[in-house]
VOFITOR-418235 format. One line per 2 residues: number of its first residue (from 1); for each residue x, y, z of C-alpha. Coordinates in nm, 4 decimals. Each point is the difference from the previous one (the first is absolute). Example, Ala and Ser with C-alpha at 12.3 -4.5 7.8 and 13.67 -1.06 7.14 Angstrom:
<pts>
1	1.2300,-0.4500,0.7800 ~ 0.1370,0.3440,-0.0660;
</pts>
This chain:
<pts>
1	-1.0058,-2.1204,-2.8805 ~ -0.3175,-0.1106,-0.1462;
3	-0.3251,0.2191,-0.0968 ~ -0.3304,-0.0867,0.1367;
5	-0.2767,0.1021,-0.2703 ~ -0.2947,0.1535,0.1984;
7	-0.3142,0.0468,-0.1562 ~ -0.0822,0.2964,0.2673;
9	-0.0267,-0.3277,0.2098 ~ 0.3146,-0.1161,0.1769;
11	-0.0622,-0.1648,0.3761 ~ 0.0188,0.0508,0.4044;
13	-0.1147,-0.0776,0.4245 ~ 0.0849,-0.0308,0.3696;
15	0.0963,-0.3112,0.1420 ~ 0.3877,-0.1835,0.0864;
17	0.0939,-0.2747,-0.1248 ~ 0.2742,-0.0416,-0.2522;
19	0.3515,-0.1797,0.0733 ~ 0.3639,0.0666,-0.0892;
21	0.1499,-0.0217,-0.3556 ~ 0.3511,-0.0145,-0.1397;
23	0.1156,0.3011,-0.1130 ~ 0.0598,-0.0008,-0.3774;
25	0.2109,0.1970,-0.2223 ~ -0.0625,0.0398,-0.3644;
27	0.2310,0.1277,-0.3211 ~ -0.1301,0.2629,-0.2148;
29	-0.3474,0.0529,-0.0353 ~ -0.1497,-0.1804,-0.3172;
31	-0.2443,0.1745,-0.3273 ~ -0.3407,-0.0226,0.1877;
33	-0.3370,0.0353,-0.2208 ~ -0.3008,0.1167,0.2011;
35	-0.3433,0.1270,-0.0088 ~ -0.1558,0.3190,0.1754;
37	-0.3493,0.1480,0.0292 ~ 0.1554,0.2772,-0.2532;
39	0.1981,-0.1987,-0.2929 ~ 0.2496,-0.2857,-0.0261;
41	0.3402,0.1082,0.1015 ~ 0.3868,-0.1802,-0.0139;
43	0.2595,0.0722,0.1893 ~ 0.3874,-0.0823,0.0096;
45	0.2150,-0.0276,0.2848 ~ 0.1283,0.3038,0.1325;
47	0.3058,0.1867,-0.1749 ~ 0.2599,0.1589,0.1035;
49	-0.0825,0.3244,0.2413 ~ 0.1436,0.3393,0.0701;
51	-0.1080,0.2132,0.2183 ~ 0.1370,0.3970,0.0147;
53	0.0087,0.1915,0.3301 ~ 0.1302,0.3697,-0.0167;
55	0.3629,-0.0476,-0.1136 ~ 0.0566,-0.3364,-0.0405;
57	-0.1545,-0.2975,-0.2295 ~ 0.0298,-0.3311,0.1131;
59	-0.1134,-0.3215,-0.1571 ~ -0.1003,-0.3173,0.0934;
61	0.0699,-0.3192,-0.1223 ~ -0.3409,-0.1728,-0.1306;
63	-0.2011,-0.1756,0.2520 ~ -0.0280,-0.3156,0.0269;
65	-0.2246,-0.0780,0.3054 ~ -0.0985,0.0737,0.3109;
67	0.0898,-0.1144,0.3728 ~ -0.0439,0.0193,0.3414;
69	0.2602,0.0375,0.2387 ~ -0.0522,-0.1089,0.3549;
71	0.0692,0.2795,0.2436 ~ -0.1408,-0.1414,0.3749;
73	-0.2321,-0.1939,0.1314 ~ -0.2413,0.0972,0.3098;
75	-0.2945,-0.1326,0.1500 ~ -0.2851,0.1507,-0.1837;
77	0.1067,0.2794,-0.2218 ~ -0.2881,0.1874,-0.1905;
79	0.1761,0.3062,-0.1373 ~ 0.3156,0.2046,-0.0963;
81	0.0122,0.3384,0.0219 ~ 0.3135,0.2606,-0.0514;
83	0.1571,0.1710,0.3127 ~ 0.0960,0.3356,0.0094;
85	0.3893,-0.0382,-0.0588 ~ 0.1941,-0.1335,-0.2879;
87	0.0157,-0.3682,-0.0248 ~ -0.2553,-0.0769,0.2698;
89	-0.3546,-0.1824,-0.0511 ~ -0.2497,-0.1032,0.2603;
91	-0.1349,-0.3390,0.0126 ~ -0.3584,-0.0081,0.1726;
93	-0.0277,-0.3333,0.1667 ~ -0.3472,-0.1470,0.0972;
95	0.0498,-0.0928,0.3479 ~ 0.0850,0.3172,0.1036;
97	0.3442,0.1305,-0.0783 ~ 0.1477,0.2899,-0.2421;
99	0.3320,-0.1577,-0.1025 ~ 0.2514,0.2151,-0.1957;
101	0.2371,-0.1457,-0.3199 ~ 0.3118,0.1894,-0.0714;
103	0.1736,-0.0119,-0.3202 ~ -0.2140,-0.3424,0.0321;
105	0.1331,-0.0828,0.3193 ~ -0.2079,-0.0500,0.3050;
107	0.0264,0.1965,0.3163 ~ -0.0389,-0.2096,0.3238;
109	-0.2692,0.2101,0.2010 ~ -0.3029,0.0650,-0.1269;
111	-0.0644,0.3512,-0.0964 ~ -0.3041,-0.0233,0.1571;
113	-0.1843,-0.2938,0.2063 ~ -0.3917,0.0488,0.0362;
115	-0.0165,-0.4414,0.0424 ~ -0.1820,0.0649,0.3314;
117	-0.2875,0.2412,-0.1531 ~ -0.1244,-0.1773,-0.3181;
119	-0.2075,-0.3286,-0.0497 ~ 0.1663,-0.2253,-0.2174;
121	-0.3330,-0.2455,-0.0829 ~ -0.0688,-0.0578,-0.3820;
123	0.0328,0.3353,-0.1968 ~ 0.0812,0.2575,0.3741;
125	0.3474,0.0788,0.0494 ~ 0.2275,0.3141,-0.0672;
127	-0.0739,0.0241,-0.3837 ~ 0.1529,0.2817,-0.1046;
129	0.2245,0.3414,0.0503 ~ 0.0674,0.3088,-0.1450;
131	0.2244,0.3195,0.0336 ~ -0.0561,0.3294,-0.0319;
133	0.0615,0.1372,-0.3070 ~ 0.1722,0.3406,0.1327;
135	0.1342,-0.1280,0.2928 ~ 0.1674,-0.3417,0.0787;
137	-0.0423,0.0483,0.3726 ~ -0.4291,-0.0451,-0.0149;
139	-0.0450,-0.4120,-0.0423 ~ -0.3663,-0.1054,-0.0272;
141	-0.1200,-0.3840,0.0034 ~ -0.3280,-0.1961,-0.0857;
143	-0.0666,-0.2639,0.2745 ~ -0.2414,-0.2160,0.1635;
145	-0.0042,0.0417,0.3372 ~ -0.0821,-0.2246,0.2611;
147	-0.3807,0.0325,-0.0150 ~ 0.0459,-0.1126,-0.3378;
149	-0.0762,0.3858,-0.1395 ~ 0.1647,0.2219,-0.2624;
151	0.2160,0.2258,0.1316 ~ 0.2059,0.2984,-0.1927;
153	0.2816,0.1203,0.2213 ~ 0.3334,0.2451,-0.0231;
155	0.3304,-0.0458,0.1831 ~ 0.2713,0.2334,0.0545;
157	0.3705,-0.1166,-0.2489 ~ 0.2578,0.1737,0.1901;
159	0.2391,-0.2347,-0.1303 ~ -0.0797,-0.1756,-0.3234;
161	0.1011,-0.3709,0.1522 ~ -0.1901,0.1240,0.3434;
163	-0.3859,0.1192,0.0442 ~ -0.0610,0.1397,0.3116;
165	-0.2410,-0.3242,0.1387 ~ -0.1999,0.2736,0.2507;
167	-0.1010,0.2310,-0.2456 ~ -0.2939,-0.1153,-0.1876;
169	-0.2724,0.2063,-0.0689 ~ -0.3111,-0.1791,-0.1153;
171	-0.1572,0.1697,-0.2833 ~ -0.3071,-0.2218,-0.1178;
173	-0.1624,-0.3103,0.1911 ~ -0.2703,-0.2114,-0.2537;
175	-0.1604,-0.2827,0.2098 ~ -0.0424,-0.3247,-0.2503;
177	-0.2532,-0.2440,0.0179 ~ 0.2783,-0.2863,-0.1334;
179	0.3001,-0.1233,0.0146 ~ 0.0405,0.0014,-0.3836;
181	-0.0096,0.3195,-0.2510 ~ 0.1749,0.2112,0.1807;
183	0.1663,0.1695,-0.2632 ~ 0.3581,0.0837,-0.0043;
185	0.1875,0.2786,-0.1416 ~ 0.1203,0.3320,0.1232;
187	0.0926,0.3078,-0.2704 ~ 0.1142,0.3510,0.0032;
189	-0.2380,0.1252,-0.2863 ~ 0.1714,0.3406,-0.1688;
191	-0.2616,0.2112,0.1631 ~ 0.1407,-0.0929,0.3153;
193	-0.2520,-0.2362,0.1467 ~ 0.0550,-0.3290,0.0768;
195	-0.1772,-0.2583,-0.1739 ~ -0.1711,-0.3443,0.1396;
197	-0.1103,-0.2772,-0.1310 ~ -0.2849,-0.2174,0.2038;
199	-0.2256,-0.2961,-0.1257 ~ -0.3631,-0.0392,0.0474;
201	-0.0208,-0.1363,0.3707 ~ 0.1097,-0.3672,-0.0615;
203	-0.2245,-0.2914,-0.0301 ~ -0.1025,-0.0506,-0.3540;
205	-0.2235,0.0814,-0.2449 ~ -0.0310,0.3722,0.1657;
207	-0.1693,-0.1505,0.2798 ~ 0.0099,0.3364,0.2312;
209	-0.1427,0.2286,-0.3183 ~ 0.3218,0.2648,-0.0043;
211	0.0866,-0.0647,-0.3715 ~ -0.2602,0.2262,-0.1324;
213	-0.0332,0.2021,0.3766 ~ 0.1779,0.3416,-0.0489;
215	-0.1037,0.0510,0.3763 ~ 0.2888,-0.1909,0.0923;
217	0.3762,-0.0049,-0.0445 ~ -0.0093,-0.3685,-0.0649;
219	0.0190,-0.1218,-0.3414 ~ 0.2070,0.2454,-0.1751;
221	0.3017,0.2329,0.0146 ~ -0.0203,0.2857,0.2937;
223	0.1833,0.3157,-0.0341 ~ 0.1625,0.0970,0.3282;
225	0.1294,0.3405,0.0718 ~ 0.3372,-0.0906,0.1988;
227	-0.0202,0.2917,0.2532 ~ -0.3654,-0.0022,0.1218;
229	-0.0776,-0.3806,-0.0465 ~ -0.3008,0.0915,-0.1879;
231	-0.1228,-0.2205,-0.2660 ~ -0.1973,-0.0503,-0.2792;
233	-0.1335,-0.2057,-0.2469 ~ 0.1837,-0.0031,-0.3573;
235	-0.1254,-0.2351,-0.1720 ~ -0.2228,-0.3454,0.0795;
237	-0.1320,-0.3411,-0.1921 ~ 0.2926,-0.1937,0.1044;
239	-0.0208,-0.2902,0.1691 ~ 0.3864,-0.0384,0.1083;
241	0.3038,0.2190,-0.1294 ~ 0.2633,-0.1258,0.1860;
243	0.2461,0.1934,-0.2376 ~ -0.0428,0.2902,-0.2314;
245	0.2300,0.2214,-0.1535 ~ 0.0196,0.4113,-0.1208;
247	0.1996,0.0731,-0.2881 ~ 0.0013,0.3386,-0.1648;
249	-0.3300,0.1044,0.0083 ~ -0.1944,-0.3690,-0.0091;
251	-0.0736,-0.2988,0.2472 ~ 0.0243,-0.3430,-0.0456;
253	-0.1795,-0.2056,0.2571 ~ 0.0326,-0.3850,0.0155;
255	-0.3492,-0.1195,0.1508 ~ -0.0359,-0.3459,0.1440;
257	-0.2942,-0.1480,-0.1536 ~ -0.2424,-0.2718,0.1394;
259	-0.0220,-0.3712,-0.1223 ~ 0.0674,0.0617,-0.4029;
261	0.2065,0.3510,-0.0653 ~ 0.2041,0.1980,0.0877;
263	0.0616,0.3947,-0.1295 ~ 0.2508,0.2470,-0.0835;
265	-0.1367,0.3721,-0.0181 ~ 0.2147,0.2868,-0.1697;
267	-0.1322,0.3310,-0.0219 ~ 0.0597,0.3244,0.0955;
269	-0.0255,0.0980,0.3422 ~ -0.3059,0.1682,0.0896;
271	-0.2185,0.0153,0.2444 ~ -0.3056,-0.1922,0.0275;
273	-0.0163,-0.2457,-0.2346 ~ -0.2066,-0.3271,0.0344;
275	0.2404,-0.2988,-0.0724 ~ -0.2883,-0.2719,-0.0193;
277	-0.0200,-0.2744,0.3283 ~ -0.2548,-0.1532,0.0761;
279	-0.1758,0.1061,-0.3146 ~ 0.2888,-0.1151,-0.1905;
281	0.3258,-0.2470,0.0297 ~ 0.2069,0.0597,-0.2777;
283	-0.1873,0.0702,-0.3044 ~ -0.2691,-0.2455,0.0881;
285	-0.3644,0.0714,0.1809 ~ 0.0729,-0.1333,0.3484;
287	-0.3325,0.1263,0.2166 ~ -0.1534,0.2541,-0.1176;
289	-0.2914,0.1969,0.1624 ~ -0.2223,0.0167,-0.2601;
291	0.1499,-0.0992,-0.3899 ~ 0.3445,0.0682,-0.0029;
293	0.0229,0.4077,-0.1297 ~ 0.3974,0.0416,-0.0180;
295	-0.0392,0.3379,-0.1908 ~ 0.0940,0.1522,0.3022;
297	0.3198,-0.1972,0.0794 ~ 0.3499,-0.0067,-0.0466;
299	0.0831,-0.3570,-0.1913 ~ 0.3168,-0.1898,0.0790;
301	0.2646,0.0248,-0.2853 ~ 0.1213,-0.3559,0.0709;
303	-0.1940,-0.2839,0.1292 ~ 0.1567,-0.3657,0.0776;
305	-0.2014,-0.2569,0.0688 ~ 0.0757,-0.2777,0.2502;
307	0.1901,-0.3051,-0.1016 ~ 0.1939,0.2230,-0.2542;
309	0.3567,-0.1018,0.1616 ~ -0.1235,-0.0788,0.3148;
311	-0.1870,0.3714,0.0364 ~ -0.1624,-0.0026,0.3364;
313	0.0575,0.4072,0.1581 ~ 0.1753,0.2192,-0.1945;
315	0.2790,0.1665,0.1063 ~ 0.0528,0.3854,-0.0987;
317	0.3383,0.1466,-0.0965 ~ 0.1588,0.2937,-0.1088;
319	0.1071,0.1748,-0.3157 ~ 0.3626,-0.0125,-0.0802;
321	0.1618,0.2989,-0.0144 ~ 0.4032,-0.1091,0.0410;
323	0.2436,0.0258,-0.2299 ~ 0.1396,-0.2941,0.0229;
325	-0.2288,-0.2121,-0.2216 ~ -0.1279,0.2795,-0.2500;
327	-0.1909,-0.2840,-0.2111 ~ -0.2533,0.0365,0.2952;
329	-0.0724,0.3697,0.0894 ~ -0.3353,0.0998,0.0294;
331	-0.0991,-0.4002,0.0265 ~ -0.1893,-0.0489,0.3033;
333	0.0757,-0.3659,0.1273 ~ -0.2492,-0.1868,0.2049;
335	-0.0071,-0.3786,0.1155 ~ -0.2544,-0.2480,0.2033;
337	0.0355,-0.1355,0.3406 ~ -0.0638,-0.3540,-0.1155;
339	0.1467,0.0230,-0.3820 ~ 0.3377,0.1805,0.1542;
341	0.0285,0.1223,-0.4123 ~ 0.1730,0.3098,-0.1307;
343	-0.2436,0.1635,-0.2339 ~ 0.0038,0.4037,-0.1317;
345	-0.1775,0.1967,-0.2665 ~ 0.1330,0.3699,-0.1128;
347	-0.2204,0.2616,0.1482 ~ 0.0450,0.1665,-0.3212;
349	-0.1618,-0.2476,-0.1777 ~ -0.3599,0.0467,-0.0394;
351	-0.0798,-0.3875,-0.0452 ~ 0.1510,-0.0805,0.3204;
353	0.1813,-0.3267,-0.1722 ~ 0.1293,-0.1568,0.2708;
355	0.3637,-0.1815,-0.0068 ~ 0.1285,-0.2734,0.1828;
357	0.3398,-0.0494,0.1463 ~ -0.0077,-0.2766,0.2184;
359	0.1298,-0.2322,-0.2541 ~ 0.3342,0.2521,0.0633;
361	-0.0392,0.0141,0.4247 ~ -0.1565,-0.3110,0.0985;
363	-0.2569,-0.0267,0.1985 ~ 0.1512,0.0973,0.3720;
365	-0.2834,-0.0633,0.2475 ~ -0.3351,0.1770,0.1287;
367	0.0333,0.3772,-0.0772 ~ -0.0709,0.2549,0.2333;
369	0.1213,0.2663,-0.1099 ~ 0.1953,0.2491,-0.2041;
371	0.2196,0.3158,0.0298 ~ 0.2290,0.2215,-0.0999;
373	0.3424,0.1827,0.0815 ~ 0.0702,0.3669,-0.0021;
375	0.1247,-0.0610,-0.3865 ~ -0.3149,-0.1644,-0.1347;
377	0.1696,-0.3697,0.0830 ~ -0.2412,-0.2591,0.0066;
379	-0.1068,-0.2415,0.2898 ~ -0.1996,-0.3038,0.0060;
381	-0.0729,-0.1289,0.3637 ~ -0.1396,-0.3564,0.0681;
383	-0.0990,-0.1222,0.2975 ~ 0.3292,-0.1108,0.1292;
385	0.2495,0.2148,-0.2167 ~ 0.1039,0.3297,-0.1350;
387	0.1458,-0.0346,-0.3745 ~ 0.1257,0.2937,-0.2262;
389	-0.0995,-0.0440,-0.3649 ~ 0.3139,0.0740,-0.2479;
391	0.0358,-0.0336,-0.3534 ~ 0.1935,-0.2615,-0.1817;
393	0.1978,0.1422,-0.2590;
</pts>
């Protein structure tokens, strides 16, 4: 693991390019000097850990890196998600299939095969799922369907490995202008409505005008009440979030910038807040209407230029909260789908100094994706493979 000094600059973008890498495997992380916007700080490689549940201690040898582990492969995956019994995760698959891993192995059938209802050109496919938090039986999806439009959709779970394929009940229908930006992930917030994220329209440079539009649900996250289909606006001034993430109380949204930046946002989750594009991409006027006011706009926390490790579109990820590798809760991890990287920065950490681990994983392929298991496990999806990260100890 290596840190990354930001100076409230880091870098990001939307593109795919990017090729494979060997994976590498370090020894224990090294004494690493670096500089922050706050003061210089040093670091020494982790020591040993323990970690006390109610009743027991247990500790953990130090780490000394960390590692993927391949799990499957598929045609297109884009997400993991947990399933709603013990040792079961979902495995959302571009082309059109729910797949199902237990205990990491796969299941044959498809949970679920939409293939015949989604487009599949440039960014369109089945891009992401989510359960209902109260009841594992309620399966909603985020898909493009054949017109090349958003669509928000439940199924019926009667059996966790089965969805019931004539049961879907479209909830929200948002015609796009493109086949690019359109957006990507699908949340439970805690108040019980779901949460989606959709770009700007496609094109570039905000061509169709929704960035700054609240008259639309394009260019933002929508909040979607899961029993009516009604929908709303939550917040806008993004031009892509193809994954975000809610952790106690906060968001962190991973924009895809234009031609020079791309953005990480982390604050807490509100309504109505103005997260920049066009005005904006990263921390940098982009086209503004008239000067460039951003006192009324939320500011990325981490911005990473193109060309930093072959940035070209962020990828968003979550925040570990496992048990496994306790060196890493409350990190949220990120990569790029070009640079394939393994970065993080502790939300607790008001500087947002990001760390780098690919030095530990290797660089795997494009990245999709990430997820989680029903223990806070963390996935990292590229676009061929499903890979579990572990810790090295």
């Amino acid at each position: 693991m290596r840190r990354t000094s930001l100076i409230l600059i880091v870098l990001l973008v939307a593109a795919a390019c990017s090729g494979q890498a060997e994976e590498t495997t370090t020894t224990a992380p090294s004494t690493t000097t670096t500089t922050s916007t706050a003061a210089d700080t040093t670091t020494t490689g982790p020591s040993t850990t323990t970690t006390t549940e109610p009743g027991t201690t247990t500790t953990l040898a130090p780490l000394q890196s960390l590692a993927y582990e391949p799990i499957a492969s598929f045609a297109f995956p884009v997400q993991v998600l947990p399933g709603p019994a013990q040792g079961l995760v979902y495995v959302v698959d571009k082309v059109g299939y729910l797949w199902a891993l237990t205990n990491g192995d796969l299941v044959e059938e498809p949970v679920l095969d939409i293939s015949g209802l989604v487009s599949g050109a440039n960014e369109q496919g089945f891009l992401s799922a989510a359960l209902h938090p109260d009841d594992g039986t309620r399966l909603f999806i985020h898909y493009t369907d054949t017109g090349g439009d958003t669509m928000v959709a439940e199924y019926s779970l009667p059996d966790p490995l089965e969805a019931d394929p004539g049961s879907e009940r479209a909830l929200l229908q948002v015609d796009q202008p493109a086949r690019n930006h359109n957006g990507g992930l699908l949340l439970f917030a805690p108040d019980g409505r779901l949460i989606l994220g959709l770009g700007d329209g496609g094109g570039a440079g905000d061509q169709f005008g929704n960035g700054q539009n609240t008259d639309t649900l394009l260019g933002g996250l929508v909040a979607i009440d899961p029993e009516t289909g009604e929908a709303s606006l939550y917040a806008h001034g993004l031009r892509n979030p193809w994954r975000f993430w809610l952790d106690d109380g906060f968001m962190y949204i991973a924009d895809v910038g234009q031609n020079s930046y791309e953005e990480i946002n982390a604050t807490e989750f509100d309504p109505g807040l103005n997260f920049g594009w066009p005005i904006m991409e990263g921390l940098h006027c982009f086209s503004p209407p008239s000067g460039c006011d951003q006192s009324y706009l939320v500011p990325p926390v981490v911005e990473i230029a193109h060309g930093d490790a072959g940035t070209c579109s962020i990828t968003g990820g979550v925040v570990y909260r496992g048990s496994e590798i306790p060196e890493l809760n409350g990190h949220y991890l990120f990569s790029d789908y070009c640079g394939g990287y393994l970065r993080s920065f502790d939300t607790r950490d008001a500087e947002f100094e990001v760390m780098d681990w690919t030095d530990d994983v290797g660089v795997p392929g494009r990245v999709t994706g990430f997820g989680v298991d029903a223990d806070g496990e963390v996935y990292v999806v590229t676009d061929q493979d499903v890979l579990r990260l572990v810790a090295v100890r």
